[in-house]
FIDREN-726485 format. One record per residue (C-alpha): residue number from 1; x, y, z; residue in one letter. Coordinates in steps of 0.2 Angstrom, whole numbers, plus 5000, padded with zeros to 4 digits. Layout:
N
(r NUM,(X,Y,Z),'A')
...
! end
This chain:
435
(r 1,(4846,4954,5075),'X')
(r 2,(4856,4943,5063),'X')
(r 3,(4876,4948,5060),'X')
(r 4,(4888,4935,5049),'X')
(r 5,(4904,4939,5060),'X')
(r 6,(4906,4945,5076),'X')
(r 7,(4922,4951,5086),'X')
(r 8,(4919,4952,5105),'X')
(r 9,(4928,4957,5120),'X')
(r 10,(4943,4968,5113),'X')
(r 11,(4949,4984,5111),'X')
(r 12,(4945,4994,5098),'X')
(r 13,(4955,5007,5087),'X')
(r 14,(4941,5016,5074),'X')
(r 15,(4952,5027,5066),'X')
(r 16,(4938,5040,5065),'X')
(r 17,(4935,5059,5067),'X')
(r 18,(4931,5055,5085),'X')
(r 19,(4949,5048,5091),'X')
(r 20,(4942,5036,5103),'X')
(r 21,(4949,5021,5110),'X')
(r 22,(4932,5012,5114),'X')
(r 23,(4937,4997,5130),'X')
(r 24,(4926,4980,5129),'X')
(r 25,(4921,4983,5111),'X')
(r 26,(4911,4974,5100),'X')
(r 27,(4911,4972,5082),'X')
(r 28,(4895,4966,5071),'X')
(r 29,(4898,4963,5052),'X')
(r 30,(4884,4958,5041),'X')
(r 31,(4886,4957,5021),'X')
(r 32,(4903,4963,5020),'X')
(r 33,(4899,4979,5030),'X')
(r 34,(4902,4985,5048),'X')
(r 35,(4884,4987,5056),'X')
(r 36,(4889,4990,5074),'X')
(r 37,(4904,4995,5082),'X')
(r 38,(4906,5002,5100),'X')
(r 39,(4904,4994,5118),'X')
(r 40,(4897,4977,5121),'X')
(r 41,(4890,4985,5135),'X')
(r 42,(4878,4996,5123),'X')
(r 43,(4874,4986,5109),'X')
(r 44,(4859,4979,5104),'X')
(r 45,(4856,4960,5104),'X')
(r 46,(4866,4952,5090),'X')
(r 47,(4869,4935,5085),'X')
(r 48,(4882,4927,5074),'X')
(r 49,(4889,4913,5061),'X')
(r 50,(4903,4916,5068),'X')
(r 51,(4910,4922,5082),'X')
(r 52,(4927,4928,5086),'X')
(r 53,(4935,4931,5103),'X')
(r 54,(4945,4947,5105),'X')
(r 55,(4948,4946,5121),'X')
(r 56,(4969,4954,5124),'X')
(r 57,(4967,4959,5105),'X')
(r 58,(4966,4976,5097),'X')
(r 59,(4954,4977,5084),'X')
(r 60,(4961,4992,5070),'X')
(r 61,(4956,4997,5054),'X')
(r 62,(4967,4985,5040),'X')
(r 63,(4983,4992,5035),'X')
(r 64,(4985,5002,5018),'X')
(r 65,(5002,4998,5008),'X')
(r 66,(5000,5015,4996),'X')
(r 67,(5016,5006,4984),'X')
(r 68,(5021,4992,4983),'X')
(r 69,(5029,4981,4967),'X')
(r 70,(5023,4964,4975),'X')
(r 71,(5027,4950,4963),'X')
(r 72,(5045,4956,4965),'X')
(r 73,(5043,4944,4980),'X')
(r 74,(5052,4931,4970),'X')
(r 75,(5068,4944,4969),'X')
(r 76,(5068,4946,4988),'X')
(r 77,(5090,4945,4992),'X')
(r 78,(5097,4949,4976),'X')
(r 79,(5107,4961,4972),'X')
(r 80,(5109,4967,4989),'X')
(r 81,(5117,4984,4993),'X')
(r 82,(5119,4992,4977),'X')
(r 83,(5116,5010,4969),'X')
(r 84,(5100,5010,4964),'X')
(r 85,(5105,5012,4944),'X')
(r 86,(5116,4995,4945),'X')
(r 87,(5102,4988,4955),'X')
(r 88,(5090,4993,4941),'X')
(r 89,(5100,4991,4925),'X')
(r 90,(5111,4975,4929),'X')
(r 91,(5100,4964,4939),'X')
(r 92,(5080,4969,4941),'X')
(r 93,(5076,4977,4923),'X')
(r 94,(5085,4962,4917),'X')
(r 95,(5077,4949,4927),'X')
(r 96,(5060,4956,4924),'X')
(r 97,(5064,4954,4904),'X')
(r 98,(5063,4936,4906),'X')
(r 99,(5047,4933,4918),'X')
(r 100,(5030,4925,4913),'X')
(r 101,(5013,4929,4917),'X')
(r 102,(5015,4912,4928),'X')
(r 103,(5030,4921,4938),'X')
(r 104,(5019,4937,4943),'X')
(r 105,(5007,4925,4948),'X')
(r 106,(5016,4915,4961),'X')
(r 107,(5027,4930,4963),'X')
(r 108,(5010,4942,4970),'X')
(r 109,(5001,4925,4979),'X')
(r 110,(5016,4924,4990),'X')
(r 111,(5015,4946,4993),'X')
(r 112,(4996,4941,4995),'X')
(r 113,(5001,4928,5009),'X')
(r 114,(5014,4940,5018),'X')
(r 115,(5004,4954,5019),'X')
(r 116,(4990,4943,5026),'X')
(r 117,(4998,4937,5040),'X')
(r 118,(5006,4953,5043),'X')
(r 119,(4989,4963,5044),'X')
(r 120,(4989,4973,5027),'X')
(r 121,(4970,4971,5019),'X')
(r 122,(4974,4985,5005),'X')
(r 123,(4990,4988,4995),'X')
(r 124,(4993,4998,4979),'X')
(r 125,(5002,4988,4964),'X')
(r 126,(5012,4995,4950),'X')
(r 127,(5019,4981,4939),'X')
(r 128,(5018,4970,4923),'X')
(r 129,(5006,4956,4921),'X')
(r 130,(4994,4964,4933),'X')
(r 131,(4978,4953,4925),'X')
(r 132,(4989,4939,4936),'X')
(r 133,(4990,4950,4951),'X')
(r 134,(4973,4954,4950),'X')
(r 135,(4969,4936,4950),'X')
(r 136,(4982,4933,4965),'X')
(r 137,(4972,4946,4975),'X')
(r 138,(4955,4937,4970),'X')
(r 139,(4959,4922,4978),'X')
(r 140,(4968,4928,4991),'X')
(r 141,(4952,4941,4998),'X')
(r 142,(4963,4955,4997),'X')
(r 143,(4958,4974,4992),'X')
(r 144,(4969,4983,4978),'X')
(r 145,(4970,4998,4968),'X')
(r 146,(4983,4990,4954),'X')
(r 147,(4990,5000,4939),'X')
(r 148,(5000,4991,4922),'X')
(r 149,(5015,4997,4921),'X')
(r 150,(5022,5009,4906),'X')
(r 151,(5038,5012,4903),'X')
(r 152,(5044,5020,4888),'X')
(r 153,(5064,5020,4888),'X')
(r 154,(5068,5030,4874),'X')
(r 155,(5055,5018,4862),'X')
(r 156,(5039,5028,4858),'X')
(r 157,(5034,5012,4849),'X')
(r 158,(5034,5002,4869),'X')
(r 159,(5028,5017,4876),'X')
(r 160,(5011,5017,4865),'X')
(r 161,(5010,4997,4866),'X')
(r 162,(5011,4998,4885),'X')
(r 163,(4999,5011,4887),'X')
(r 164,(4987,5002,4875),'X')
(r 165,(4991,4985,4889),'X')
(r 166,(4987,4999,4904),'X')
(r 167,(4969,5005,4897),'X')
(r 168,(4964,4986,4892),'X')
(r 169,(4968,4981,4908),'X')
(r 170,(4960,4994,4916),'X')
(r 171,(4944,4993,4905),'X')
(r 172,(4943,4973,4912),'X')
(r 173,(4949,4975,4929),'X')
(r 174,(4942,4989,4934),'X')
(r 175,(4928,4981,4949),'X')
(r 176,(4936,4963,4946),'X')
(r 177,(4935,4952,4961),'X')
(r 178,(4920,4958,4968),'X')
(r 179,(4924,4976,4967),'X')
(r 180,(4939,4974,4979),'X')
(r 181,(4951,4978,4962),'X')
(r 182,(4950,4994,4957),'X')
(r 183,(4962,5001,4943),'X')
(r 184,(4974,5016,4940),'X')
(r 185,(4987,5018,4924),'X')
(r 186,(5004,5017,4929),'X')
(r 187,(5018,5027,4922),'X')
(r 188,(5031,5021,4928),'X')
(r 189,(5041,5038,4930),'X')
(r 190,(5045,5056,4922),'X')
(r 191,(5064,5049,4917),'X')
(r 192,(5057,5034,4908),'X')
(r 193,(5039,5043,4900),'X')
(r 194,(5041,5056,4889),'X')
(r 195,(5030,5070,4888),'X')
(r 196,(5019,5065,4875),'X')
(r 197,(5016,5047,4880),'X')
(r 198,(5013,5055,4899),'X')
(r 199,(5001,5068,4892),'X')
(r 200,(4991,5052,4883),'X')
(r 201,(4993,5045,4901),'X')
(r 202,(4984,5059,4908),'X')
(r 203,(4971,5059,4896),'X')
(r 204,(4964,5041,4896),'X')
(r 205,(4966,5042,4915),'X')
(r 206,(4953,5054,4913),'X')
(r 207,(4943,5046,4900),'X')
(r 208,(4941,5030,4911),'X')
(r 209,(4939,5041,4927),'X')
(r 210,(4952,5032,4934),'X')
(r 211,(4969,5039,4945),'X')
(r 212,(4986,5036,4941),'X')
(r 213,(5000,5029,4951),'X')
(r 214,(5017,5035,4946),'X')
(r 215,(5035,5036,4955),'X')
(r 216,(5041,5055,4958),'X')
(r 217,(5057,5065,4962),'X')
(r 218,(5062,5047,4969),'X')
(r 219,(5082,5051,4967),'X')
(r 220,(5095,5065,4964),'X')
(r 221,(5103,5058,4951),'X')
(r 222,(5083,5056,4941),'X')
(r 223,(5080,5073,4945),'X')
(r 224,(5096,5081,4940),'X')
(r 225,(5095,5071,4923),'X')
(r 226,(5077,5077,4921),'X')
(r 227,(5081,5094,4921),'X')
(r 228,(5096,5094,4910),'X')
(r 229,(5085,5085,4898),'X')
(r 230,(5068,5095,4897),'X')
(r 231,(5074,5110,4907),'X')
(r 232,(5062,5107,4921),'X')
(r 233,(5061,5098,4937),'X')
(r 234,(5049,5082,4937),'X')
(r 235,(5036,5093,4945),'X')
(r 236,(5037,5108,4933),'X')
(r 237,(5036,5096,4919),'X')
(r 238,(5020,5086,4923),'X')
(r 239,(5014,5103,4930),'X')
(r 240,(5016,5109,4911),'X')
(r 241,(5007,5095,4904),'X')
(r 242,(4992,5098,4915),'X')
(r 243,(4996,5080,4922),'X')
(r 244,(4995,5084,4942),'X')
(r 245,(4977,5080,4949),'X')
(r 246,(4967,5075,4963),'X')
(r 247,(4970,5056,4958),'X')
(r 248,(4987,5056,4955),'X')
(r 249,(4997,5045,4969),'X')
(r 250,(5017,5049,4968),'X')
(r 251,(5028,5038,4977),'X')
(r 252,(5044,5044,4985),'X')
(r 253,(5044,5064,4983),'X')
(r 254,(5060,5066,4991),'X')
(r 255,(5068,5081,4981),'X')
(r 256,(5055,5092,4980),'X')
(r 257,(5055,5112,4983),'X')
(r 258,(5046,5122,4996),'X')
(r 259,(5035,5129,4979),'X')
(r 260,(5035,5111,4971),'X')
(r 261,(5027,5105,4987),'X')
(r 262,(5015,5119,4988),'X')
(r 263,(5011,5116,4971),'X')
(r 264,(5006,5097,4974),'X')
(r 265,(4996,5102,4989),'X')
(r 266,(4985,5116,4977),'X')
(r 267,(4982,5100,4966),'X')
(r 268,(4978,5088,4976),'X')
(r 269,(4991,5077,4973),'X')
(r 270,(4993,5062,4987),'X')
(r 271,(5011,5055,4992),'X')
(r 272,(5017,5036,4997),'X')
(r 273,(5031,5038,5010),'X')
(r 274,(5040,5023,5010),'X')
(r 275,(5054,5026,5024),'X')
(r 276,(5062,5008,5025),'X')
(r 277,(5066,5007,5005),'X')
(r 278,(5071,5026,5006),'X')
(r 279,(5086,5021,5019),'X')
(r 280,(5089,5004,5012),'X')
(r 281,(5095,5011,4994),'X')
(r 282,(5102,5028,4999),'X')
(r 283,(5090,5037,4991),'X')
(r 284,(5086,5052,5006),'X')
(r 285,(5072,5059,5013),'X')
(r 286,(5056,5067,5010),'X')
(r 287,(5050,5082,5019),'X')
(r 288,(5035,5073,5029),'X')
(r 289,(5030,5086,5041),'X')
(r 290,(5033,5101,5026),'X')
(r 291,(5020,5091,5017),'X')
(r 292,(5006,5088,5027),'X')
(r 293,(5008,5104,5036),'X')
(r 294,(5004,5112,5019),'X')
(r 295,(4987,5099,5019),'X')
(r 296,(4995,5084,5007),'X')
(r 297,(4989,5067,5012),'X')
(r 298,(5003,5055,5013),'X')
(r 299,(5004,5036,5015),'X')
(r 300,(5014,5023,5020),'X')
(r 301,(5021,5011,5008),'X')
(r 302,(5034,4998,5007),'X')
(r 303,(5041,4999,4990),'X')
(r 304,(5043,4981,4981),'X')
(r 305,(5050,4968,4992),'X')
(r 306,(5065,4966,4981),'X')
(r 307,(5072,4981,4989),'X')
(r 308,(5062,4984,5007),'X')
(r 309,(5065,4967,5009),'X')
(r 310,(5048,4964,5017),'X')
(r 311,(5031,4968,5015),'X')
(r 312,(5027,4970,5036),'X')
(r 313,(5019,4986,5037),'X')
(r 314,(5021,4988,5055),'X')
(r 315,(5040,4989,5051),'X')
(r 316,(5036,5002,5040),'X')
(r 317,(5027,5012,5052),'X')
(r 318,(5041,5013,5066),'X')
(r 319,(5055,5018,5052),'X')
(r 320,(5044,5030,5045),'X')
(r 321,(5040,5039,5062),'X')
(r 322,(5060,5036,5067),'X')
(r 323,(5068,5042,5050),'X')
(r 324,(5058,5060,5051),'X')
(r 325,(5061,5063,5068),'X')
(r 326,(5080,5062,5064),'X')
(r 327,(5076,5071,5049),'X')
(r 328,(5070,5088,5058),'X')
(r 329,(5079,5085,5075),'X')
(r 330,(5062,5084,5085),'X')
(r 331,(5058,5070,5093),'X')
(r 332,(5038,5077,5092),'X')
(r 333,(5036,5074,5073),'X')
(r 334,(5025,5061,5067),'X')
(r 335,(5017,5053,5086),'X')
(r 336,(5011,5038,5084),'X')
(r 337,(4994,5041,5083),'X')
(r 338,(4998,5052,5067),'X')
(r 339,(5009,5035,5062),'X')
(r 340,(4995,5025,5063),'X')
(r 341,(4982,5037,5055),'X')
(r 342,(4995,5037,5039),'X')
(r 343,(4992,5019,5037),'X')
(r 344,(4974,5018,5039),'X')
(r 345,(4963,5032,5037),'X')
(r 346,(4975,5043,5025),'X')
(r 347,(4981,5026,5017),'X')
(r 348,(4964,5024,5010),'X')
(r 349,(4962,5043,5004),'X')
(r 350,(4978,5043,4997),'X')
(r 351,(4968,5028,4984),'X')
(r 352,(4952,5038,4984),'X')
(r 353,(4941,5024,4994),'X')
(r 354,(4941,5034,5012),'X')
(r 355,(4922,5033,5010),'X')
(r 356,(4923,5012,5010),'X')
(r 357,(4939,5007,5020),'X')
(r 358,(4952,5015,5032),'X')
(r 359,(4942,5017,5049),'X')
(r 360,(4930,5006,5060),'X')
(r 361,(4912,5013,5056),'X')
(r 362,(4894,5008,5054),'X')
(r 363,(4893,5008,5035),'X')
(r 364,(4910,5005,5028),'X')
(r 365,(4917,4989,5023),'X')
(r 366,(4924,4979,5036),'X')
(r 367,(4942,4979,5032),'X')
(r 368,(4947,4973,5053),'X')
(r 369,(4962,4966,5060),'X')
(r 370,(4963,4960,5078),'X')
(r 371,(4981,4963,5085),'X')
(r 372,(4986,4948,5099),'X')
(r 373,(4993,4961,5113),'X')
(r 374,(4996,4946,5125),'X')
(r 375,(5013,4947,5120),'X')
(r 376,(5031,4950,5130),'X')
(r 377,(5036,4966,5119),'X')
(r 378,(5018,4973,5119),'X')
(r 379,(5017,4972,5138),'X')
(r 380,(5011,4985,5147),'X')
(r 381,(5000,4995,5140),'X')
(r 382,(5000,5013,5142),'X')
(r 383,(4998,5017,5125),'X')
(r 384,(4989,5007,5113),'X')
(r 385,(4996,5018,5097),'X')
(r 386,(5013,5016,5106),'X')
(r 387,(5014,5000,5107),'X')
(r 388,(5006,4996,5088),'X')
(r 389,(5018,5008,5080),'X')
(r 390,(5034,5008,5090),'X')
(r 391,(5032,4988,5098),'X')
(r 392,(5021,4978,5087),'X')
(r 393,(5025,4966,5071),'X')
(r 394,(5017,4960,5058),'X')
(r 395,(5018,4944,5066),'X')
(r 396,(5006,4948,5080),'X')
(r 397,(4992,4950,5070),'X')
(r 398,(4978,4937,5076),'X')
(r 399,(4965,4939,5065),'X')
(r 400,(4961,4946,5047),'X')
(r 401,(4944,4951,5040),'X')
(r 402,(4944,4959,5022),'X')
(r 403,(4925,4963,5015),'X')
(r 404,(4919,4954,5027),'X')
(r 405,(4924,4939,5024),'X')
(r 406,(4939,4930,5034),'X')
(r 407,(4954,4927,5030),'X')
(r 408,(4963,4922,5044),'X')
(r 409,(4960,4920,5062),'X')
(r 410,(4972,4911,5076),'X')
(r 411,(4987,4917,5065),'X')
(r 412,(4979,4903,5052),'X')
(r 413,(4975,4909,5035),'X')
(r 414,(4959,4901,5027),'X')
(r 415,(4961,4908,5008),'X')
(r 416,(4978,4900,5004),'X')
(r 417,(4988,4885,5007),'X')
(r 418,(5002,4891,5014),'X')
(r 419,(5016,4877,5011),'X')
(r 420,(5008,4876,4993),'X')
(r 421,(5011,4895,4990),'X')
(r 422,(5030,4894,4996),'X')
(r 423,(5035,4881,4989),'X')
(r 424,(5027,4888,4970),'X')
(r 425,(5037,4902,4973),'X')
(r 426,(5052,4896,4978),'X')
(r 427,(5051,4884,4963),'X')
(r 428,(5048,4898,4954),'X')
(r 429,(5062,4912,4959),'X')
(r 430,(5075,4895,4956),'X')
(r 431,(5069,4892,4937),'X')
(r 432,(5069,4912,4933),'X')
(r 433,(5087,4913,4937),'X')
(r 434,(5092,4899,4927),'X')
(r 435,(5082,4905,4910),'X')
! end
C-alpha cells in the first residue's frame, strides 16, 4: 500500500464523534485525503514519499479562523486604543480608500504566512480586492471561504456597484485554487447596507448557492442607531427581509435577546466569537453558553489583525474560554475540549465544509498540524486539550499539512519565502501611509 505522506509516532486529536485521544498514532495521506488514521500498532503496511516524524508532537485537525480581515496585516499598531467609530472613520476607512489591489496582495500573503506558522489551515475573509486574496491563499496552499465586501454608506449607487464586484467575484472564484477557495457575498453590516441592497444580497446569495458572511449586533452604539433608524433591532430587520438562513455566518452577536437568539438558532444561523477583538476594542460580550445551549454552532475567529493584533489562533482560543467564564461566573463554561472543538470541527460547520475539513478521518481532506509538545510550558501532560488551549502558542506548531500537500514541517514553511514576504509588506504598509 502506497501513501504520499505519512506522520508517525505522535499523538493524535481527531476531533470526531468518538472523542478519542489515540497514543502512538499514525497518519497515511494519499491524494490529498486521509486514508488511515489510528494506531501504528493496527495499521496496515504503508509506505511513503514522505515521511514525517511525530514523535513528542500532537497531530490535530487545522485550525478554523471563522472571520477574519487578513490583508489589514499591513495596518497592524495603528490607531491603537480607540473607540471603535474613531478607529473606523478617522484611520482604517480612510486608509483603506487609498489601497491597491498590489497592497491586499502583500497585505493577505503576510496573513497567509502568520497563520501558517501558527497552525490555521482555514480562515474566512471579508474584505476588498479579494481576487488578490484568493491569489495570496493559492500560493500560500491555504483553505478559505472569502466574501467581497459591500458596503453601502448611504450611496445606493456604491451599494449596487459593490454588489455587482461581490457576484463577479464569486462567479470566478468560487473552486479557485483547486477547490480550496470557496466564495460567500459579504455585506459588510446591517448599519452600512440598506434593506434593499441586503435583500438583493440575499437573493443572489441564493442564486449562486453560495452563504453570506456579514457582521451582526457587533456594538451598542450600532445597534441602538439601527433601531432608531428602521424601528428594529439588526435581527428583526434581516428577520423581515427573509435574510437569516442556514448559510448565513454573523460575526460578533454580542447584543442579542433571549428571543433574537432563539430566533437565530430556528434559522440556522452560525456565529464567529472573536473574544480577543471583543475585549481589545470595548466592544462586550456575547452570550456563548446561551447560544450553543440553544443548538447554534459558533466559531472562533480573530477579527482583522488591525485590531486583534495577531492572527494566532491558539491565543484566541484561551481568551475565548477565559472571557466567558468571567462572563457567567463559572469556571465550568467552555472546557477545553469544547474550546478546541469551536476551532476545529464547529469551525468548519460554521463555513458549511464539515463534511471535508475540521476532524482527522478516513475520507476527509487532510487538513493536519503536528503540535511540538517537547516544550517547557507544555510540560507535563495530564491533559492534551489543557495544555493546547490554556498552554500552547501558535509558535509551537511543528508541522502543517493543508489538502495534503505540506506546507511547513520543522517550523520551516515550504510555500513562501519568508524574508521576501516581510519585507514586501513592510515596504508596503511604509508607502500606504505616505500616499
Amino acid at each position: 500500500m502506497k501513501a504520499d505522506i505519512l506522520i508517525r509516532g505522535c499523538t493524535i486529536l481527531p476531533m470526531d464523534e468518538k472523542r478519542r485521544v489515540v497514543e502512538n498514532g499514525f497518519i497515511a495521506i494519499k491524494n490529498g485525503v486521509i486514508t488511515y488514521i489510528g494506531r501504528e500498532t493496527d495499521a496496515p503496511s504503508i509506505s511513503a514519499e514522505e515521511t514525517i516524524d511525530g514523535h513528542g508532537k500532537v497531530a490535530a485537525p487545522g485550525l478554523v479562523n471563522c472571520h477574519t480581515h487578513v490583508p489589514m496585516t499591513i495596518f497592524r499598531g495603528l490607531a491603537e486604543d480607540q473607540k471603535l467609530s474613531r478607529w473606523l472613520g478617522e484611520t482604517i476607512w480612510p486608509l483603506e480608500a487609498k489601497l491597491k489591489p498590489g497592497d491586499v496582495y502583500d497585505g493577505a500573503l503576510l496573513g497567509c504566512l502568520e497563520m501558517i506558522k501558527s497552525g490555521t489551515t482555514c480562515f474566512a475573509d471579508m474584505y476588498f480586492h479579494e481576487d488578490m486574496v484568493a491569489k495570496a491563499v493559492e500560493r500560500a496552499g491555504l483553505r478559505a471561504v472569502l466574501a467581497q465586501g459591500v458596503i453601502e454608506a448611504g450611496s445606493s449607487e456604491r451599494g449596487e456597484e459593490m454588489l455587482k464586484e461581490s457576484v463577479e467575484f464569486a462567479r470566478k472564484f468560487h473552486g479557485f485554487a483547486d477547490g480550496r477557495v470557496r466564495v460567500r457575498l459579504g455585506p459588510h453590516a446591517v448599519y452600512t447596507c440598506g434593506p434593499s441592497l441586503l435583500t438583493e444580497v440575499r437573493d443572489r446569495a441564493s442564486e449562486l448557492n453560495v452563504g453570506i458572511h456579514i457582521h451582526l449586533a457587533e456594538s451598542k452604539e450600532m445597534v441602538k442607531s439601527v433601531k432608531e433608524k428602521c424601528g428594529f433591532t439588526e435581527v428583526e430587520l434581516l428577520e423581515s427581509l427573509g435574510f437569516l438562513k442556514p448559510d448565513v455566518l454573523a460575526a460578533h452577536c454580542i447584543y442579542l435577546s433571549e428571543e433574537e437568539m432563539r430566533l437565530m438558532a430556528r434559522r440556522g444561523v452560525k456565529v464567529s466569537y472573536n473574544p480577543v477583538v471583543n475585549m481589545k476594542v470595548a466592544l462586550g460580550v456575547p452570550k456563548v453558553r446561551d447560544l450553543m445551549s440553544l443548538g447554534v454552532t459558533v466559531g472562533v475567529g480573530t477579527d482583522g489583525p488591525a485590531s486583534n493584533n495577531d492572527l494566532d489562533m491558539f491565543d484566541d482560543m484561551r481568551v475565548a474560554a477565559l472571557l466567558q467564564k468571567v462572563f457567567y461566573m463559572d469556571s465550568t463554561v467552555l472546557p477545553a475540549r469544547r474550546v478546541l472543538q469551536m476551532a476545529t470541527i464547529d469551525g468548519a460547520r460554521a463555513l458549511g465544509l464539515e463534511g471535508s475539513v475540521g476532524s482527522l478521518e478516513v475520507g476527509k481532506r487532510a487538513d493536519v498540524i503536528l503540535i511540538d509538545f517537547g516544550r517547557p510550558h507544555l510540560t507535563p501532560v495530564h491533559d492534551f486539550f489543557a495544555n493546547l488551549v490554556y498552554s500552547a502558542r501558535g509558535s509551537d506548531v511543528d508541522t502543517v499539512v493543508v489538502d495534503g500537500k505540506i506546507l511547513m514541517v520543522g517550523g520551516e514553511v515550504r510555500t513562501l519565502d519568508e524574508e521576501e514576504v516581510m519585507a514586501r509588506a513592510r515596504e508596503c504598509a511604509l508607502d500606504l501611509l505616505t500616499r
